[in-house]
VOGU-3710 file (C-alpha; in Angstrom, 3 decimals, decimal comma):
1> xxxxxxxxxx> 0,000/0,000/0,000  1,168/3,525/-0,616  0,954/5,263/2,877  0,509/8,794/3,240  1,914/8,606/7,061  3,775/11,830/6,884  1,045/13,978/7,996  1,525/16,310/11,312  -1,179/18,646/10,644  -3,822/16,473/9,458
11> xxxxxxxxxx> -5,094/13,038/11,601  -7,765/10,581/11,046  -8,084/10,064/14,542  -10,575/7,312/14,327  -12,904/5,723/11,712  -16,120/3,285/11,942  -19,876/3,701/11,407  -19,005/4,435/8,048  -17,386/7,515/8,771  -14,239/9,077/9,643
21> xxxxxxxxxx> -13,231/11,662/12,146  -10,124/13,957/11,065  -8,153/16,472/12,892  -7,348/19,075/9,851  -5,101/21,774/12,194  -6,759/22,510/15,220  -10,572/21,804/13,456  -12,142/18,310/13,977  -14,044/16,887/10,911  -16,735/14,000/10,875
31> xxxxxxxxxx> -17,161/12,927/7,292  -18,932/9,938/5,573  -16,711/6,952/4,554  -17,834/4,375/3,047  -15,144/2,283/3,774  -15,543/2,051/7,563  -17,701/-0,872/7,582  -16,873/-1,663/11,060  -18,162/0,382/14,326  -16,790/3,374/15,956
41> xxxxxxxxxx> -16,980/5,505/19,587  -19,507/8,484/19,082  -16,576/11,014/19,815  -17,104/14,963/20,109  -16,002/16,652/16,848  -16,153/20,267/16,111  -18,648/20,117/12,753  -20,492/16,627/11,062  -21,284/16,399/7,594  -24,973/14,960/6,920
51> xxxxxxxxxx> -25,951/13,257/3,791  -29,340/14,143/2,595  -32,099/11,590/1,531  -32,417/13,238/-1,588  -28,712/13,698/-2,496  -25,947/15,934/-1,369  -26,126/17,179/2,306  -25,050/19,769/4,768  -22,659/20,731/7,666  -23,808/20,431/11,572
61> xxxxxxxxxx> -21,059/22,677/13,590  -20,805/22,304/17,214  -18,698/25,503/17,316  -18,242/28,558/15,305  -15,302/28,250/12,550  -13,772/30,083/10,150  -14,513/29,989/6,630  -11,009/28,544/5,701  -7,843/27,927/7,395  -4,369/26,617/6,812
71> xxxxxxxxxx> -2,742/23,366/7,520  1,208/21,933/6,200  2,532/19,135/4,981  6,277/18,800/4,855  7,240/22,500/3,323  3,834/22,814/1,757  1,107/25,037/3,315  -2,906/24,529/1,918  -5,780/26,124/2,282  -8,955/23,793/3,501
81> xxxxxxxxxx> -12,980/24,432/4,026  -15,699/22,467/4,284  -17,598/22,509/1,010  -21,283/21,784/0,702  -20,396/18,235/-1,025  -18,787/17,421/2,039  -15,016/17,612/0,399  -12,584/20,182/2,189  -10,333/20,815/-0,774  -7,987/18,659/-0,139
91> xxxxxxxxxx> -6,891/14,760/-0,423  -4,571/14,048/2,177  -3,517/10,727/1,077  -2,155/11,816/-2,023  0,502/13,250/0,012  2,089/9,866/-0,739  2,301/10,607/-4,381  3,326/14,211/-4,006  6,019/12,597/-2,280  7,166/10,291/-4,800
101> xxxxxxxxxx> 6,775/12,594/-7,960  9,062/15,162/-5,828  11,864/12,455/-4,941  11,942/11,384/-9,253  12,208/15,274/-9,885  14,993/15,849/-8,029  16,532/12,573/-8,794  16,475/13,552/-12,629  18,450/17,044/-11,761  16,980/18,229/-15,015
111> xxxxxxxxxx> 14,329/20,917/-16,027  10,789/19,281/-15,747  7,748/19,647/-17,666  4,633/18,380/-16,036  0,808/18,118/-16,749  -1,842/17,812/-13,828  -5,003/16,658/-15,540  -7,901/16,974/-13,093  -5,925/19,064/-10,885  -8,506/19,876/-8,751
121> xxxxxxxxxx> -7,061/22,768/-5,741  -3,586/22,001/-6,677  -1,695/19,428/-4,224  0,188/18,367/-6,411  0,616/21,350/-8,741  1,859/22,996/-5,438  4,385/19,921/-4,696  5,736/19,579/-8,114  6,417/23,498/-8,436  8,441/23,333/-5,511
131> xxxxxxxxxx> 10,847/20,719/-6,534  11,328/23,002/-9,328  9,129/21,518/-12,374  7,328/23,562/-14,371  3,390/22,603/-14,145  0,265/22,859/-16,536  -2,929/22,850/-14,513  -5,887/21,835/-15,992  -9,187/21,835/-14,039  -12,523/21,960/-15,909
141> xxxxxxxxxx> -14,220/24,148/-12,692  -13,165/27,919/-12,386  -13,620/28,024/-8,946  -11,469/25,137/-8,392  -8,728/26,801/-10,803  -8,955/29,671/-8,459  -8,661/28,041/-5,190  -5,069/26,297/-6,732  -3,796/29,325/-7,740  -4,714/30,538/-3,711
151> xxxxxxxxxx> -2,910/27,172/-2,542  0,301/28,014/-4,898  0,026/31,252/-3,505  -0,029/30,117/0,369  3,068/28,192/-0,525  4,879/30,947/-1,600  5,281/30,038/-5,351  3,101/32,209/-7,651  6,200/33,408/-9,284  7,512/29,956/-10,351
161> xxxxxxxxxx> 6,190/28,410/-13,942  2,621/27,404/-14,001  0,101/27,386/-16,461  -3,458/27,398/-15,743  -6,140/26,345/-18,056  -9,735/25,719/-17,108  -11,476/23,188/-19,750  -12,593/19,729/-20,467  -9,403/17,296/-20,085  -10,138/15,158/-22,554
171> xxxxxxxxxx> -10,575/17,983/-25,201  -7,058/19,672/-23,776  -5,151/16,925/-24,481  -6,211/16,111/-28,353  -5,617/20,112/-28,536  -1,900/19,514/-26,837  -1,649/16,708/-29,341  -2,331/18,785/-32,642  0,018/21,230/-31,445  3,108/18,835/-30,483
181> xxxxxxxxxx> 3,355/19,709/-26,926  5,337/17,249/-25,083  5,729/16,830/-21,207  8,257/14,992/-18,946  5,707/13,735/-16,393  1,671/13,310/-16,518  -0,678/12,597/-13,512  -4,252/12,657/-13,541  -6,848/12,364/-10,959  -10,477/11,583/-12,836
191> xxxxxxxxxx> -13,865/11,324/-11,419  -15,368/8,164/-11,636  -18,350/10,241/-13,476  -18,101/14,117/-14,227  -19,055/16,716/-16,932  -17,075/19,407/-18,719  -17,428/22,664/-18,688  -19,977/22,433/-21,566  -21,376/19,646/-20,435  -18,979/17,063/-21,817
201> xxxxxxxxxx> -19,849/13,617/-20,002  -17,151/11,269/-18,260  -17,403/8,043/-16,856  -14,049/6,478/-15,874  -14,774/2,787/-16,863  -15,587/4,296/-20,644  -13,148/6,522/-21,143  -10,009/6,136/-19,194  -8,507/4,089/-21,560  -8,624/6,453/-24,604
211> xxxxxxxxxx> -7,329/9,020/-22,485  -4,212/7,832/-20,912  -3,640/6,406/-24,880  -3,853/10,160/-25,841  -1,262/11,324/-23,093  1,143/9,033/-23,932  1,417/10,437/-26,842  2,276/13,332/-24,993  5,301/12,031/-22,896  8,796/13,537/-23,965
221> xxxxxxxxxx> 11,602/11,637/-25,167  12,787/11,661/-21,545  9,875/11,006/-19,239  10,107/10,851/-15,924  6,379/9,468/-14,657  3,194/9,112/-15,164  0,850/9,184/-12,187  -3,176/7,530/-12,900  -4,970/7,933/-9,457  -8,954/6,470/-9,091
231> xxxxxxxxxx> -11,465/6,922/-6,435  -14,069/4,571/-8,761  -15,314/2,337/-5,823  -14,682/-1,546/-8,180  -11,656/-0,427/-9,761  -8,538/-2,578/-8,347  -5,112/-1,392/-8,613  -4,454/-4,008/-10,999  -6,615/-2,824/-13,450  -4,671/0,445/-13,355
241> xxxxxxxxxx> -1,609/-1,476/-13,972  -3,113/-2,692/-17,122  -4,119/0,415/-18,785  -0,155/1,620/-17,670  1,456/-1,233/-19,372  -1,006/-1,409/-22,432  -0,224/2,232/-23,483  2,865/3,262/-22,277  6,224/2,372/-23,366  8,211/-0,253/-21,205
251> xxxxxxxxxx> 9,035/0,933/-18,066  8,747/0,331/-14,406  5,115/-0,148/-13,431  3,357/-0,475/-10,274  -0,211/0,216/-8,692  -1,663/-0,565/-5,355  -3,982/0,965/-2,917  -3,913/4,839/-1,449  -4,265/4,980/2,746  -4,134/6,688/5,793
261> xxxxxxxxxx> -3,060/5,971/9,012  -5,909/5,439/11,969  -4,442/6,575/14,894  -6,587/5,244/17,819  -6,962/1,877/15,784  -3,600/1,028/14,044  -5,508/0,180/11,245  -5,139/1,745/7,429  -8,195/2,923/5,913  -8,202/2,439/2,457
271> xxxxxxxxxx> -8,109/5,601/-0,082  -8,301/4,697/-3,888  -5,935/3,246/-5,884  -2,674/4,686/-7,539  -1,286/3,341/-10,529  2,841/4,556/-10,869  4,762/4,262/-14,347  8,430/5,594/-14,709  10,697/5,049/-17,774  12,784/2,161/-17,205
281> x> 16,787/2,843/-16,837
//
């Protein structure tokens, strides 16, 4: 398992009743999680997310909080909220992967060009631009764009090279395609269902495969990675694998599950899947 354990400002502190309480900073979160099947304390917590009947849901607080605050990881500050789809902006267990993309860039002791498909707030975007790559960030939701470019901002990099570009992924890349654009690294984070900014339709099980076929087209004659991360509950790590090897060119490839520590349990819950290519020596 990839194990994002290097956390100080973020905690699951304990998980069960399919749910999972988080310390992000000084703020406790209760959020659903479907993958706590087992059972779990009732434990004070400073706001609780409640699913609606009907779909989406709403926040509970138990004390006043700010709209956003800060939290680190490593030399990395973020800005988090709770959202009204329960999210706070950021994926904590991805740390794992920021971790490893950073330790190939600085291996490689080379200028790096990468492209963050799906790039949501920016994680990685942040992560990568501070080992010194140069990033494309492509996010089909403006407001998402926007809260990156805060997050790159937080961390003290606006002035290093990033690109951002709000529209439909798939569309980007068959644009970046026709105009012989090449990158040394790709990672991309799809929904398991989504629509573009025009209302372009995504499922993952349809249409990953075409797409990570596209971007390898894109890879430089030098690559250094390619990072395919899924949250699509059914989806093992081996099927990941399998789209890796069938479209890119021979290399070293890997996939397993994403997790985070429990603290008051020992126990790992499980986060998605993460599926790691890099060009063979």
């Amino acid at each position: 398992m990839y194990l994002a354990d290097g956390w100080k400002d973020y905690t699951i502190i304990d998980a069960g009743n399919g749910a999972k309480l988080e310390r992000w900073g000084d703020v406790t979160l209760l959020r659903p999680d479907p993958q706590a099947v087992w059972t779990m304390e009732d434990r004070p917590c400073d706001a609780t997310y409640i699913r609606s009947q009907s779909g989406g849901g709403h926040w509970e607080f138990s004390r006043s909080l700010p709209e956003s605050w800060k939290i680190n990881y490593r030399d990395l500050t973020f800005i988090v909220r709770p959202t009204g789809f329960k999210h706070t902006g950021l994926f904590p267990e991805q740390a794992t992967n920021w971790d490893w993309m950073r330790s190939l860039i600085k291996q490689r002791q080379r200028p790096t060009r990468v492209l963050n498909l799906f790039a949501y707030t920016g994680g990685a975007t942040c992560a990568l631009l501070k080992e010194g790559a140069e990033v494309c960030h492509v996010d089909a939701a403006k407001g998402i764009v926007a809260w990156a470019k805060d997050n790159v901002a937080a961390c003290g990099l606006s002035d290093r090279p990033v690109r951002y570009i709000v529209d439909d992924c798939v569309k980007f890349v068959k644009r970046e395609l026709r105009r012989g654009n090449r990158y040394d690294g790709i990672l991309m984070d799809p929904p398991s269902y989504g629509r573009g900014p025009t209302g372009e339709m995504w499922k993952m099980e349809d249409d990953l495969f075409a797409l990570v076929s596209d971007c390898a087209q894109l890879l430089s004659d030098e690559p250094c990675f390619f990072l395919l991360n899924s949250y699509t509950t059914g989806l093992a790590p081996s099927v990941l694998k399998n789209v890796l090897r069938l479209t890119l060119p021979t290399g070293d490839c890997d996939a397993d599950e994403v997790g985070l520590p429990i603290q008051r349990r020992g126990l790992v819950l499980p986060c998605g899947a993460s599926g790691r290519w890099t060009m063979t020596n």
